[in-house]
N, C-alpha and C positions, 0 to 999 in steps of 0.2 A: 504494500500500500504506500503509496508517496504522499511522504510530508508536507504540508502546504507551503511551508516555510523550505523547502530546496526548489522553488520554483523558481526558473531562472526567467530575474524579468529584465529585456531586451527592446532596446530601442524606444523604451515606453516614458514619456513625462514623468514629473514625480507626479503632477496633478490624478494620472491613473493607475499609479501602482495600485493602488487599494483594490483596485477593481479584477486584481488577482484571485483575490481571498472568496470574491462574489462569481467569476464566470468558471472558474477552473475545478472546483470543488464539485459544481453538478455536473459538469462533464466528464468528469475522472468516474462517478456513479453512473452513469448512462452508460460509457462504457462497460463497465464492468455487469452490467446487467444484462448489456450487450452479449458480452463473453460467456457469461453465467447460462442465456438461453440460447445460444449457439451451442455449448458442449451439451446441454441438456437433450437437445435436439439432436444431435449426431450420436451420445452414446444409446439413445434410443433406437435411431437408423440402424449402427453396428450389431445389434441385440435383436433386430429383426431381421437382419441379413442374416447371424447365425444361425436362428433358428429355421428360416430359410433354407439353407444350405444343408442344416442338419435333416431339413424335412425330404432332402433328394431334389431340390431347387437348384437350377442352374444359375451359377455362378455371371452370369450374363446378362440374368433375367434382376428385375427389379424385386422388390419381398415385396408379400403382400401386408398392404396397410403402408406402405411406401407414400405413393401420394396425397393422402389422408397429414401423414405427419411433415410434408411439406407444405399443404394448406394451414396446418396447425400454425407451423412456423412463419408463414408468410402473416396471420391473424396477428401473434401475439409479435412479431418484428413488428408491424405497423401501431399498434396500439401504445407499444412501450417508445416507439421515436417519432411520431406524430405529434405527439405535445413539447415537442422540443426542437423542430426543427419547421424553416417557414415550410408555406406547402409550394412551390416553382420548386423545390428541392424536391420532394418525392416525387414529381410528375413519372420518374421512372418505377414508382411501384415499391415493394419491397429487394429485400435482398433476396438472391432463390437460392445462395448456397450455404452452407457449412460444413467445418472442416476442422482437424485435430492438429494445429492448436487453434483455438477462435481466434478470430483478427485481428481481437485486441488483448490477448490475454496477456502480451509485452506488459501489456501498463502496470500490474502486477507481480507478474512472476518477473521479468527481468530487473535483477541488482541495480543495473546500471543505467535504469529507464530515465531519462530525461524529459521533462514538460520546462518546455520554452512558451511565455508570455509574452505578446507584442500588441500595444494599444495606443494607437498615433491619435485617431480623435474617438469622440465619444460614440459614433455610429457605428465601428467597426473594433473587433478584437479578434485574434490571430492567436492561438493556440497549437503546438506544435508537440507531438510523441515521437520520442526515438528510442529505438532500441538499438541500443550499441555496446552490451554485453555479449562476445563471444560465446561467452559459457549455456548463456541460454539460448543464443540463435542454433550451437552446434549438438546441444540434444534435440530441436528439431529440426534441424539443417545439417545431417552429421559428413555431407561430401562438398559444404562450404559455409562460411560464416555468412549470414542473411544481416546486414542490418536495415531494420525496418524501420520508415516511419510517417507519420500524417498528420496532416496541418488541416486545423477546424478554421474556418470565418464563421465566424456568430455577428449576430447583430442584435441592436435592441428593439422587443417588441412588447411596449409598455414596460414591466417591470421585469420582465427577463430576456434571457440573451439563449436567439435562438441560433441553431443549426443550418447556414443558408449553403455553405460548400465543405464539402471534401476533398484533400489531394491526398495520394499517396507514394512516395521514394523508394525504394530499395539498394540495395547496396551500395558501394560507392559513389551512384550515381546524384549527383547533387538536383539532378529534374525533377519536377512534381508534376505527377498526371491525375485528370481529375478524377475522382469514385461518383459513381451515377448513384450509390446508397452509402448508408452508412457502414 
């Protein structure tokens, strides 16, 4: 879990450091709730593939009750990030996949996760995850080091600050391409 206090604030006035302590904290749980029903959802998929597979199902074929817990998971994806992000952001819908590790689960399990804060004026703030722990990119990454990371824009909409973009980097690559979801 990341301390509010190692948030590294970058480029930002003193006028909106504050404003660390207020957008970074519901984001860092969003995520993580994120993460929480992504693995909830995949070790369920894996638990129906075996039984699947145990049943003399082809390893080819999808398991039955397959599509049921992707619609599950498209429900409760849109319920839990709909109150938090504008809506020109989900025009693409939900997310349709998951996957072992969930996409955010950097933000917690890696040591060495960094959240960069950057807030120029009051309409906009910039939130930044990196994962830049070896250790943890190479237990799931074990034939390269992955580091991974994503840059939020939030804006304010009344008294909270939503979700209007996603980017995401990977390795050394200093580029950010945008995420059509969260």
């Amino acid at each position: 879990m990341i301390d509010i206090n190692k948030i590294i604030i970058r480029d930002t006035p003193d006028k909106f450091r504050a404003m660390a302590g207020k957008i970074v904290p519901p984001l860092l749980e969003l995520l993580r709730e994120h993460a929480s029903l992504e693995a909830e959802i995949f070790e369920r998929d894996e638990e129906q593939r075996k039984e699947h597979l145990a049943a003399g199902g082809s390893f080819n074929q999808i398991a039955p009750g397959f599509i049921e817990l992707c619609n599950e998971y498209d429900r409760r994806y849109l319920a839990l990030v709909q109150p938090r992000c504008i809506s020109s952001f989900l025009k693409y819908g939900a997310a349709h996949s998951f996957s072992k590790p969930a996409k955010y689960s950097y933000v917690d399990s890696d040591p060495g996760c960094q959240i960069i804060f950057t807030m120029k004026s009051s309409q906009k703030a910039i939130v930044e995850t990196h994962c830049t722990s070896s250790t943890w990119a190479k237990t799931y990454y074990p034939h390269g080091v992955l580091n991974k990371g994503h840059r939020f824009t939030l804006k304010p909409v009344g008294d909270t600050w939503l979700i209007a973009r996603v980017d995401c980097a990977f390795s050394a690559n200093d580029s950010w391409h945008i995420e059509h979801c969260l």
